[in-house]
N, C-alpha and C positions, 0 to 999 in steps of 0.2 A: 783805657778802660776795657775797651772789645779784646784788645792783642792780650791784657792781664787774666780773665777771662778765658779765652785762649787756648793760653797757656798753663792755668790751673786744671781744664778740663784735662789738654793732653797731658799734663804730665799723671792727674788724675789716674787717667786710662793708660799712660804705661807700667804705670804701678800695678793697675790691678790684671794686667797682663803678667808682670811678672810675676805677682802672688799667683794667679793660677800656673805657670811655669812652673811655681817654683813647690806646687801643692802637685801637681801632676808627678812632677819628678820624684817626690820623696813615696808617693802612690807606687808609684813604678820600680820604685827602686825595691819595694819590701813584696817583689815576685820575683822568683830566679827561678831557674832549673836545674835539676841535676841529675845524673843519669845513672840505672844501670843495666846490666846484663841480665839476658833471658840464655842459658843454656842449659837448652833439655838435658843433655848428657850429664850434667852435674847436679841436676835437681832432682830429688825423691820421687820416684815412680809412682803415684796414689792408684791408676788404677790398667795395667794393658789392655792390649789388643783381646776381643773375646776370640781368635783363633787364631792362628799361623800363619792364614791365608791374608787377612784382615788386616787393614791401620786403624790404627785408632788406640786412644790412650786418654791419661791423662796426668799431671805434674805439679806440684807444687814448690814453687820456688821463691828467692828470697830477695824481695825487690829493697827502694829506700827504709833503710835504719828495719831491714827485716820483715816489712809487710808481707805479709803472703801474696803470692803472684799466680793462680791458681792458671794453665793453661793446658789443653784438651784439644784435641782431634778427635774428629769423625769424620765419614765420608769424605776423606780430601778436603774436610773445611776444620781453621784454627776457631778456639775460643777464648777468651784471657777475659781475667777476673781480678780483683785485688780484695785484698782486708781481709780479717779475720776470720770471717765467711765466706770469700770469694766464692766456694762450688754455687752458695744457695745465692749469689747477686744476681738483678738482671744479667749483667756484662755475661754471663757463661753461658748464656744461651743465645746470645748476638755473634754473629758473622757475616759475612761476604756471600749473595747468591753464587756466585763462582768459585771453583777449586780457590783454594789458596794457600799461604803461607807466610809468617810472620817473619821480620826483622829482629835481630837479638838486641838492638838495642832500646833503651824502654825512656821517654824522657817524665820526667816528675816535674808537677809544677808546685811550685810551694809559694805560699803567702804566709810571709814572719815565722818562716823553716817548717809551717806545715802543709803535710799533700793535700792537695785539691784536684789537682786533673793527672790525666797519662797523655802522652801521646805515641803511639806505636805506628810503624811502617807495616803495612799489610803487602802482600804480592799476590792480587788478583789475576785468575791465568785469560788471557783474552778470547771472547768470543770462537774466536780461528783455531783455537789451540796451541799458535806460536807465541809464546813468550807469555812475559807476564805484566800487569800494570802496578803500579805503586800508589797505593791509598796511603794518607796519614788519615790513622783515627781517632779521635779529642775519644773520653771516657773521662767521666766523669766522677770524683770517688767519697762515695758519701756511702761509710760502712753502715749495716741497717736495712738494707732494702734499696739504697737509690745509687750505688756502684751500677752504670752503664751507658754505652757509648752516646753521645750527644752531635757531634758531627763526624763528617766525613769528606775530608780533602781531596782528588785527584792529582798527585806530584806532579805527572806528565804535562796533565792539560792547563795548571797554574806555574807559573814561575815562582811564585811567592810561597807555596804551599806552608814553608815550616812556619812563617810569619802570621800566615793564615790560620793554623792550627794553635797557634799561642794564642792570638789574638782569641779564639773561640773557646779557648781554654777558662783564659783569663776572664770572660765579657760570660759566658753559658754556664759556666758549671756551679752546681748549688742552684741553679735558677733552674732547671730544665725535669720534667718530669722524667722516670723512668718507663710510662704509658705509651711516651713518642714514640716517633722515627725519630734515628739521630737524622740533624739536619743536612743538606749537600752542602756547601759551601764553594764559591768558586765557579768554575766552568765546571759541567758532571763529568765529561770526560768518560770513562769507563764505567762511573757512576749511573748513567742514566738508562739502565733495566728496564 
């Protein structure tokens, strides 16, 4: 009677192990990513430099299935934006206290083939002046007013970074106001200003 018992329990409880395995999996499965390219030089110039001497600009380009990718310099610092409105999102007003510069490539996270998050490579220049550091940054894309950054990974100081950036993607975005700080996540690493 005790061993019958048991053994209803555990099998019980492997069943409902595998139903959540098996509810997790199909969860998981309907988020992919897919990627494309930022290339200033092929993207419509919206607005340059105000003199000759000066950098600074700004670009509009054509990210997943053609989203506007709106991206901007000033002072030695990048900005990216996405949607329809990308200039007026938060996201175009968010950057890196440090010189920096972007990664051309752009990753898209979709849930049931539609965008939810970005994730981009930043190259923040170090304290010292030599060299630069690697931020991945989650943003968050909710056209409307709530397009912008949510966290912020250190590639260096994390082994896991792109893991970690999906993860944040997937678990923050849609939940996260655009009033925040995007969050650190990880070791700060170069993050910690």
């Amino acid at each position: 009677m005790i061993r019958t018992r048991f053994l209803v329990h555990a099998l019980s409880l492997l069943a409902g192990i595998g139903l959540f395995a098996t509810g997790s999996t199909s969860e998981a499965a309907s988020i992919t990513s897919v990627y494309t390219k930022i290339n200033l030089e092929t993207c419509p110039v919206l607005e340059g430099p105000s003199d000759e001497s000066t950098f600074g600009g700004s670009w509009l380009c054509r990210g997943y299935e053609g989203i506007p990718v709106y991206v901007a310099e000033g002072d030695l610092r990048m900005f990216v934006s996405f949607g329809p409105a990308a200039a007026n999102e938060p996201a175009a007003r968010q950057t890196l206290p440090q010189f920096n510069t972007i990664n051309e490539t752009l990753e898209w996270r979709l849930r049931d083939g539609k965008p939810f998050a970005t994730i981009l490579r930043w190259f923040p220049s170090n304290a010292d002046g030599n060299g630069s550091g690697s931020v991945l940054i989650v943003s968050q894309y909710l056209p409307g007013g709530g397009t912008c950054q949510i966290a912020r990974i250190d590639a260096k100081a994390n082994k896991n970074a792109n893991v970690m950036a999906r993860q944040a993607a997937d678990t923050l975005a849609g939940r996260v106001s655009c009033e925040d700080d995007p969050q650190v996540i990880g070791k700060p690493g170069i993050l910690s200003w």
